[in-house]
C-alpha positions as CSV (number, residue, x, y, z in Angstrom):
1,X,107.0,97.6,111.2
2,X,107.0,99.6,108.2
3,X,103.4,100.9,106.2
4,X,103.3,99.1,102.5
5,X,101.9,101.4,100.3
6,X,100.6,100.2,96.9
7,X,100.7,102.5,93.8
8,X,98.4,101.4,91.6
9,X,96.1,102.3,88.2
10,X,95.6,100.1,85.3
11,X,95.5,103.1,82.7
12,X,98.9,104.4,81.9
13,X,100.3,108.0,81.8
14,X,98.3,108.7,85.0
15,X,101.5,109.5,87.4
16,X,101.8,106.4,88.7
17,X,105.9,106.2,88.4
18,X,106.0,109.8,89.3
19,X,104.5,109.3,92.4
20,X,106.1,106.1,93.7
21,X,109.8,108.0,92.5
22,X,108.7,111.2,94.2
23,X,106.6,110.5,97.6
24,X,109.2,107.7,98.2
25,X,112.3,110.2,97.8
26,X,109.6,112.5,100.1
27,X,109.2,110.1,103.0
28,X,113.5,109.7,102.7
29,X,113.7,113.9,103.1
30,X,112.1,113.2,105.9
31,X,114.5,110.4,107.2
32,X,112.1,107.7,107.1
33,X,113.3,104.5,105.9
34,X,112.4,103.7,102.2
35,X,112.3,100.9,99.9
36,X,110.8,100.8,96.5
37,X,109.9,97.9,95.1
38,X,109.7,98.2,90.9
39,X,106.7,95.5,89.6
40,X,106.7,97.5,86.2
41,X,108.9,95.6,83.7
42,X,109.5,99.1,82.3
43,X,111.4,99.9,84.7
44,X,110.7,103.5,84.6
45,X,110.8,103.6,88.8
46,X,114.2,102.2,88.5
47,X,115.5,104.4,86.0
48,X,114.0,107.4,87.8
49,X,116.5,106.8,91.0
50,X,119.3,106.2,89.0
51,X,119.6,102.6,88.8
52,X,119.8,100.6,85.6
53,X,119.1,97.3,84.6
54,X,122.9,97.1,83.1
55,X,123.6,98.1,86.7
56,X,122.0,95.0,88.7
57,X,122.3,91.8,89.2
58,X,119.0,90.5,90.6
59,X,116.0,92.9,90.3
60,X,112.4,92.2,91.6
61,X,111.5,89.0,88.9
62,X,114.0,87.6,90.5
63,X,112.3,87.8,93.4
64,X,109.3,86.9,92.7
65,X,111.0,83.7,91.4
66,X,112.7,83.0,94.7
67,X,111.3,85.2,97.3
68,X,114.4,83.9,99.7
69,X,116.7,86.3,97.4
70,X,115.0,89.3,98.4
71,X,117.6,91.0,100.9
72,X,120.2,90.5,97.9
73,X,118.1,92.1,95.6
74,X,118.0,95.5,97.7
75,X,120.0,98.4,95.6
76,X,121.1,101.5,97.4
77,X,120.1,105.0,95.7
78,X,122.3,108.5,95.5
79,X,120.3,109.3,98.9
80,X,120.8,107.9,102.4
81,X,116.9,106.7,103.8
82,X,116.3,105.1,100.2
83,X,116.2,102.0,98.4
84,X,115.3,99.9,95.4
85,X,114.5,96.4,94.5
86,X,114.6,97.1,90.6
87,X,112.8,95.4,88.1
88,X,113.4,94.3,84.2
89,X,112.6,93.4,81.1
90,X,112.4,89.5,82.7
91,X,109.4,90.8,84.9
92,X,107.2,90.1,81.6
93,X,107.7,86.4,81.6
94,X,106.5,86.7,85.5
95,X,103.3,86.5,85.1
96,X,103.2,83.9,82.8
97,X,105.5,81.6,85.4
98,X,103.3,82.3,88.8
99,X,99.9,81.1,86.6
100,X,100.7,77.7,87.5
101,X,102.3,77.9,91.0
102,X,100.0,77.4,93.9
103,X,99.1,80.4,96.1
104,X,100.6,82.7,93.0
105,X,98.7,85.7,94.6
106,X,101.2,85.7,97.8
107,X,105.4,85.4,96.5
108,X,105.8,88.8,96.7
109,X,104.5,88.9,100.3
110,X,106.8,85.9,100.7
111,X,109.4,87.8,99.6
112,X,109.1,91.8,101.5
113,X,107.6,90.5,104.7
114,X,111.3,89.3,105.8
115,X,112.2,93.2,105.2
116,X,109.6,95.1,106.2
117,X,111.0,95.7,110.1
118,X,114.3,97.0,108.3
119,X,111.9,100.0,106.7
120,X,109.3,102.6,107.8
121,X,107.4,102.9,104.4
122,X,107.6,100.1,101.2
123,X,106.1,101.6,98.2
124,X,105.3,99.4,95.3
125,X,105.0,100.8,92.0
126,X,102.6,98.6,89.9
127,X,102.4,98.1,86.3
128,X,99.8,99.8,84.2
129,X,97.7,96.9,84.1
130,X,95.5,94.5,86.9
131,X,97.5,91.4,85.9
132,X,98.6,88.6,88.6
133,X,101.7,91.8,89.2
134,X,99.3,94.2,90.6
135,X,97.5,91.3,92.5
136,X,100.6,90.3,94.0
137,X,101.1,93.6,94.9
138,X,97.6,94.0,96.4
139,X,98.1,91.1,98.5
140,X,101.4,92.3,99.9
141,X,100.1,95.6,100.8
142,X,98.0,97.3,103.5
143,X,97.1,100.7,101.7
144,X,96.5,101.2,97.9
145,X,97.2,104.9,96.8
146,X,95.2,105.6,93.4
147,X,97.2,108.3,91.3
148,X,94.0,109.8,88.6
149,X,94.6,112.2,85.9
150,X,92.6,115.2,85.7
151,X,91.4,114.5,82.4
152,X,87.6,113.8,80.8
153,X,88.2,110.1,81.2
154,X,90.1,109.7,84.5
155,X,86.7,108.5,86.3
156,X,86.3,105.8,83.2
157,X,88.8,103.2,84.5
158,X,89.1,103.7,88.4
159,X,85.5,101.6,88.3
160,X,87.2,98.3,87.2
161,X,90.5,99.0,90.3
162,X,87.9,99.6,92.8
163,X,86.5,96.3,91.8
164,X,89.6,94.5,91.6
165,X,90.6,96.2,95.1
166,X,87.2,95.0,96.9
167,X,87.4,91.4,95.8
168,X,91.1,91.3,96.7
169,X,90.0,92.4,100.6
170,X,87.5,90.1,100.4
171,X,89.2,86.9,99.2
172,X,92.9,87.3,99.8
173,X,94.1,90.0,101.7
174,X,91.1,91.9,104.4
175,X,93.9,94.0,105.8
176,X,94.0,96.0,102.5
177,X,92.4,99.6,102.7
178,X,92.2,102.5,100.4
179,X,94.5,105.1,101.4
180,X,93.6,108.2,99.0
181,X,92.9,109.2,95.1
182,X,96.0,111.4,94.4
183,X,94.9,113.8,91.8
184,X,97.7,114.3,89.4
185,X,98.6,116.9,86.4
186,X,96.3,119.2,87.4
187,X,96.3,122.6,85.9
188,X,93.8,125.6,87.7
189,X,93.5,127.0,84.6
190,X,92.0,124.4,82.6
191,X,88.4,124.1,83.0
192,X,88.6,120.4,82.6
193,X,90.9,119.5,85.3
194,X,88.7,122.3,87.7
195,X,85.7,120.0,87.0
196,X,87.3,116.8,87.4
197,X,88.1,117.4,90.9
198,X,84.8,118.4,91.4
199,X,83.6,115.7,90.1
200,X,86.2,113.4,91.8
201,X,85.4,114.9,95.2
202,X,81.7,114.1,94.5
203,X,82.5,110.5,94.0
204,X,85.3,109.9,96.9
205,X,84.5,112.6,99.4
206,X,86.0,110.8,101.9
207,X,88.9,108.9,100.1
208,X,90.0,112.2,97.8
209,X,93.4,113.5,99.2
210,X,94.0,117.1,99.9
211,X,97.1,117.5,98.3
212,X,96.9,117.5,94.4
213,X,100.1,117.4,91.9
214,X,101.0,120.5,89.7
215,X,101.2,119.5,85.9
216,X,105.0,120.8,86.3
217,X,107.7,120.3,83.9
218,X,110.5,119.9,86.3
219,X,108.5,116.6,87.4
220,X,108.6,115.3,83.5
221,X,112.8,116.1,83.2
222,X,113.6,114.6,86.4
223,X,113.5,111.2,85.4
224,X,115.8,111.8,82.4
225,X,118.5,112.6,85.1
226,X,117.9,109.6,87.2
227,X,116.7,111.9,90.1
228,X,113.7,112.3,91.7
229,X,112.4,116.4,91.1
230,X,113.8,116.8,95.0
231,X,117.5,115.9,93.5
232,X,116.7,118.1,90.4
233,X,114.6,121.2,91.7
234,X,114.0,121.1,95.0
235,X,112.4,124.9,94.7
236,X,109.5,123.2,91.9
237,X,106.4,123.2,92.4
238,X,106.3,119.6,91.7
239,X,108.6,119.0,94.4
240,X,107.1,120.7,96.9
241,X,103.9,119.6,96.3
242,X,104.9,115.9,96.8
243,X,106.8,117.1,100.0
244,X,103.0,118.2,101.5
245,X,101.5,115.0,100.1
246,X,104.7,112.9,102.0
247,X,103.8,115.1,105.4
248,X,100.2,113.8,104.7
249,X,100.8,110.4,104.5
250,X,102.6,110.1,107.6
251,X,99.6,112.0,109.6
252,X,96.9,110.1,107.7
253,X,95.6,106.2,107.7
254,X,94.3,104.7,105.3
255,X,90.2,104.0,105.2
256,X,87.7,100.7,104.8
């Protein structure tokens, strides 16, 4: 049965994408059995492993519309341990359809937990927001991965997710733990991002992962190529450091 990981932070431009894209093509190096699931109607996860909206037929609001389409909606990616349910621009009206349906926190369970035997890891890249997408996502999952930015205001919104994650173990889903703040964009030669892990390591000493992302430009052209870094530079820094946070993963479970 596979682990569901869910990628998640409400503030945008924190690495979220980059690190669903990147640990999932990680966990596929190693030959485990990947599939990402795309909840952002940018579809930047989908784009990032080559596969375009143009391209597809049903993608993951279709899903979430009829959770019995889910095998269909599986895309295959340029390598062999990875796949994609995509998403769309129609993944905006989503929300605005599961407000009236009863138990609206639970169709995308409905939908993955029919696949979940056929994969060792699902990884579920959320939208920049804590919308009934995220909580969908929450209530599929079993570990939430929190990507921060090491910027002055990176501590300023993980408050609200924390919130959001507590009251979703509470009420809806109690098998949900945290797995790890991921710091991302992290320079050793800034000041700033030097005190923000201190500060970070402060607050989450036990929840703070070891492995911390490069700001590496590699990691931002990647995308535009439709390849994770490891199909663009596999020598980057940025690749190898999501290779060590893959390898950390697998040895580490997530925490109450």
């Amino acid at each position: 049965m596979s682990r569901i990981i869910i990628v998640a932070n409400q503030k945008g431009g924190v690495g979220k994408t980059t690190t669903s894209i990147n640990l999932a093509a990680s966990l596929a190096v190693m030959e485990k059995k990947v599939l990402v699931v795309d909840l952002d109607p940018q579809a930047n996860a989908s784009s990032g492993l080559g596969v375009y909206p143009e391209d597809t037929r049903l993608s993951s609001y279709h899903v979430l519309s009829d959770p019995s389409c889910s095998a269909e909606a599986v895309h295959s990616t340029s390598m062999s341990f990875l796949s994609i349910i995509p998403s769309s621009q129609d993944l905006v009206a989503a929300e605005l359809e599961l407000v009236s349906k009863p138990a609206r926190e639970y169709f995308l369970r409905d939908a993955i937990m029919p696949l979940r035997d056929d994969y060792d890891f699902v990884v579920v890249d959320c939208p920049p927001s804590l919308g009934l997408l995220t909580l969908n996502a929450m209530c599929l999952g079993e570990e939430v991965l929190v990507p921060l930015q090491c910027e002055y205001f990176a501590l300023e919104g993980i408050a609200r997710l924390l919130q959001t994650y507590g009251l979703v173990r509470r009420r809806l889903n109690p098998d949900i733990r945290l797995l790890g703040v991921l710091l991302t964009m992290y320079d050793g030669r800034n000041r700033l991002s030097r005190q923000v892990k201190n500060d970070i390591r402060k607050t989450f000493p036990q929840h703070l992962l070891e492995t911390i992302i490069p700001r590496n430009i590699r990691l931002s052209e990647a995308p535009s190529f439709g390849k994770p870094v490891l199909g663009y530079d596999i020598h980057s820094k940025g690749a190898e450091a999501y290779l060590q946070l893959a390898r950390e993963i697998v040895s580490r479970h997530a925490q109450a």
